[in-house]
N, C-alpha and C positions, 0 to 999 in steps of 0.2 A: 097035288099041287093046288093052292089055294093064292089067291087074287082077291086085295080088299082094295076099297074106294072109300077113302073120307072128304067128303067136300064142306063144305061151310063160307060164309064170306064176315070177313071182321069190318070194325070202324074202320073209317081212315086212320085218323089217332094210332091205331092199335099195330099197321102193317108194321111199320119198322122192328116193334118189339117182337111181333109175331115171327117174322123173318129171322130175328137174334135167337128166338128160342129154337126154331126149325134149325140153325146149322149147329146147335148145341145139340139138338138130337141127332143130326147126322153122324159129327166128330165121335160119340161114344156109339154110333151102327159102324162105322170105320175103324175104327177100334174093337168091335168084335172078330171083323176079319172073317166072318163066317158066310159060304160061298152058296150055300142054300135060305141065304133071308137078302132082297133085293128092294130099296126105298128110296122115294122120291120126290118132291115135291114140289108142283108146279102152280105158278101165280095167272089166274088168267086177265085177258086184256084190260080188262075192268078195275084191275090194280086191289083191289081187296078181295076175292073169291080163291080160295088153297084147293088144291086139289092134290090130297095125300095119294099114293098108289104103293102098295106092298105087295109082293110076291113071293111067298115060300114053299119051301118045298116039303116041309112037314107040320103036321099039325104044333107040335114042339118049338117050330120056327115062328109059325105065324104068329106066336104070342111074344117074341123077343122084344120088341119094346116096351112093352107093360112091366118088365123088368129095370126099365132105363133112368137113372135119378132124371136126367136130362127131361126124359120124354113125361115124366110124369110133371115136370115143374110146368113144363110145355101146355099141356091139357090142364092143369089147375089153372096158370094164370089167362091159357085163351076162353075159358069159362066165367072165369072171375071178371073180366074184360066186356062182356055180355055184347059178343058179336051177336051181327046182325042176322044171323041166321045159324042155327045150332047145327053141330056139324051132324051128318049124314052121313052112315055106314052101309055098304054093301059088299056082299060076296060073291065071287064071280069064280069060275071055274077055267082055265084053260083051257081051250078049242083046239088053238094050233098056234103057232108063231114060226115066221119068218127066221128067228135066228134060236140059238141054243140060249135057252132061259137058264139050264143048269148044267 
């Protein structure tokens, strides 16, 4: 099981669009319907800082939206946008969890 973390923070300017591209990637992750790739994206209190979080259950998974027309429109134009801080990747492993992840 693998656990990523993308953070970044955009312009003001840019949140709304950033926000319309996020549920454009969500719509076509909902649409895959697939029960081992789990995503989420949350806005922290500061109103422009994302904090992506994906969980999969196979290495196969973990790559599901690098496939996404959606998700790649998404990363071109939040780049092209020249948020304020370039997002930030991490990989984290599962420990434990409180509820059934899969």
């Amino acid at each position: 099981m693998k656990a990523t973390r993308v953070i970044y923070k955009t312009r003001p300017e840019y949140v709304e669009k950033n926000k319309a591209n996020i549920e454009a990637v969500m719509k076509e992750v909902r649409a895959l319907k697939n029960p081992g790739f789990k995503y989420a994206t949350y806005l922290h209190e500061d109103g422009l800082t994302f904090m992506h979080f994906a969980v999969a259950d196979t290495e196969e998974n973990s790559k599901i939206l690098f496939d996404l027309p959606a998700f790649k429109k998404f990363r071109e134009e939040l780049l092209a946008s020249g948020p304020e801080t370039l997002p930030k990747t991490e990989q984290f492993s599962v420990v434990a969890s409180g509820y059934d992840i899969f």
